[in-house]
Every structure is written in structure tokens, then in C-alpha cells.
C-alpha positions as CSV (number, residue, x, y, z in Angstrom):
1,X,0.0,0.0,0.0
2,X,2.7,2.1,0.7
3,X,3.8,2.1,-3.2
4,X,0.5,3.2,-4.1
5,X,0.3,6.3,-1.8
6,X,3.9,7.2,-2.5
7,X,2.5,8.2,-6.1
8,X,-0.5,10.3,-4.6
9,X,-0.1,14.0,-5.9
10,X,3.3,13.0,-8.0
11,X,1.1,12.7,-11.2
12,X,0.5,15.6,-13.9
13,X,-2.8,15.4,-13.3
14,X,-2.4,16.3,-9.5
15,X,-4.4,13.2,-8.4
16,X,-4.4,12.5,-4.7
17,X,-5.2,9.0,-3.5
18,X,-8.3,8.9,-1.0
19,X,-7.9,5.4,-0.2
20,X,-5.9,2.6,-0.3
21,X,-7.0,-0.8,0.7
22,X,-6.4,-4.4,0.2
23,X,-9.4,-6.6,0.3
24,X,-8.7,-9.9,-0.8
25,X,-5.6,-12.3,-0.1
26,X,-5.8,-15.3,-2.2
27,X,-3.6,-19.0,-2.1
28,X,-4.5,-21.8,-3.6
29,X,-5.6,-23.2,-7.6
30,X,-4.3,-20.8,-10.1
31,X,-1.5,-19.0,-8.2
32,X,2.0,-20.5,-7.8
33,X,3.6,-22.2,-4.7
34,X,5.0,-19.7,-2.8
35,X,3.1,-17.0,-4.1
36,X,-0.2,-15.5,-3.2
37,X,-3.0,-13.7,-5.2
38,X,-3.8,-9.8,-3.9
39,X,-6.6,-7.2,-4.4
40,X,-6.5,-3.9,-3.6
41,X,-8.9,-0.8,-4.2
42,X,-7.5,2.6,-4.8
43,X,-10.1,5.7,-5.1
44,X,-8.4,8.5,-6.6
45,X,-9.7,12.0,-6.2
46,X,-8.3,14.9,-8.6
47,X,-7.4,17.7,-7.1
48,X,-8.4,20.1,-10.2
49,X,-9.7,18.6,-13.3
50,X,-12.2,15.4,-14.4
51,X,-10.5,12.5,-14.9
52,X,-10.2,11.3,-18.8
53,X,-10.0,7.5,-19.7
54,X,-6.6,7.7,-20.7
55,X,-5.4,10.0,-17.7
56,X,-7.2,6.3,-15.2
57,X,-5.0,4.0,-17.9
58,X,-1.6,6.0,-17.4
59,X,-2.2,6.1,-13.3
60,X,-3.0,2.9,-13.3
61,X,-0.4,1.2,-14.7
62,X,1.8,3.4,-13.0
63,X,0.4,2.0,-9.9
64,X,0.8,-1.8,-11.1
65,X,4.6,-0.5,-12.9
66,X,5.4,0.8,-8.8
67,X,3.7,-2.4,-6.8
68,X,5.5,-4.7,-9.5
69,X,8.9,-2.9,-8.6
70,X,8.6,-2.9,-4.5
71,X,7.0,-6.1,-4.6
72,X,8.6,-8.1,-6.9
73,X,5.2,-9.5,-7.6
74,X,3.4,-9.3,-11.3
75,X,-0.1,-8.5,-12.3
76,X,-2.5,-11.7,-12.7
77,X,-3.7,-12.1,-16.1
């Protein structure tokens, strides 16, 4: 969660995130030994200007590009 927040207000688009949270921890069929499947909600709140669809695309995978990077981890497909 921390990676997340670390990118709230960094963006162009001055987006601050409101919350954070992880809501579902998954192990089990379909995820590697070892490894376990995560969910996490973010709600993002501009500070200034509506949100387009490609301004959600470019912070969202720079959300995944910074969890991938502390974590190690990948996004599911």
C-alpha cells in the first residue's frame, strides 16, 4: 500500500489518493507455490480537473509498474 500512496499528488494530473486498501488475499488453484494472489482498491480523487480514460490508464499502470517494482510480484492475467 505504501507504493500506491507514494504516487498520490506525483502525477500531472495532480491526483491525490483517497484510499488505499487491500481486500482480498488469495492461495490456492491458479496462483504458484510460494506466491499469493492480492486485491487492492485505490479511489483517486483529482485535485483540479475530471479524470479522462486515458489520464485512469496511465495512473493505473503506474500503480501496477510501482507495486511490480517494491513487490517483486506481477499483475495476474
Amino acid at each position: 500500500l505504501g507504493a500506491v500512496r507514494s504516487l498520490s499528488g506525483k502525477d500531472s494530473t495532480k491526483v491525490v489518493f483517497t484510499k488505499t486498501a487491500l481486500f482480498d488475499i488469495y492461495v490456492g488453484d491458479g496462483v504458484p507455490e510460494g506466491m499469493k494472489s492480492m486485491a487492492f482498491g485505490v479511489t483517486m480523487q483529482p485535485s483540479d480537473i475530471t479524470l479522462t480514460e486515458d489520464d485512469i490508464q496511465r495512473i493505473s499502470q503506474a500503480i501496477v509498474s510501482k507495486v511490480e517494482k517494491a513487490t517483486g510480484g506481477a499483475l495476474r492475467n
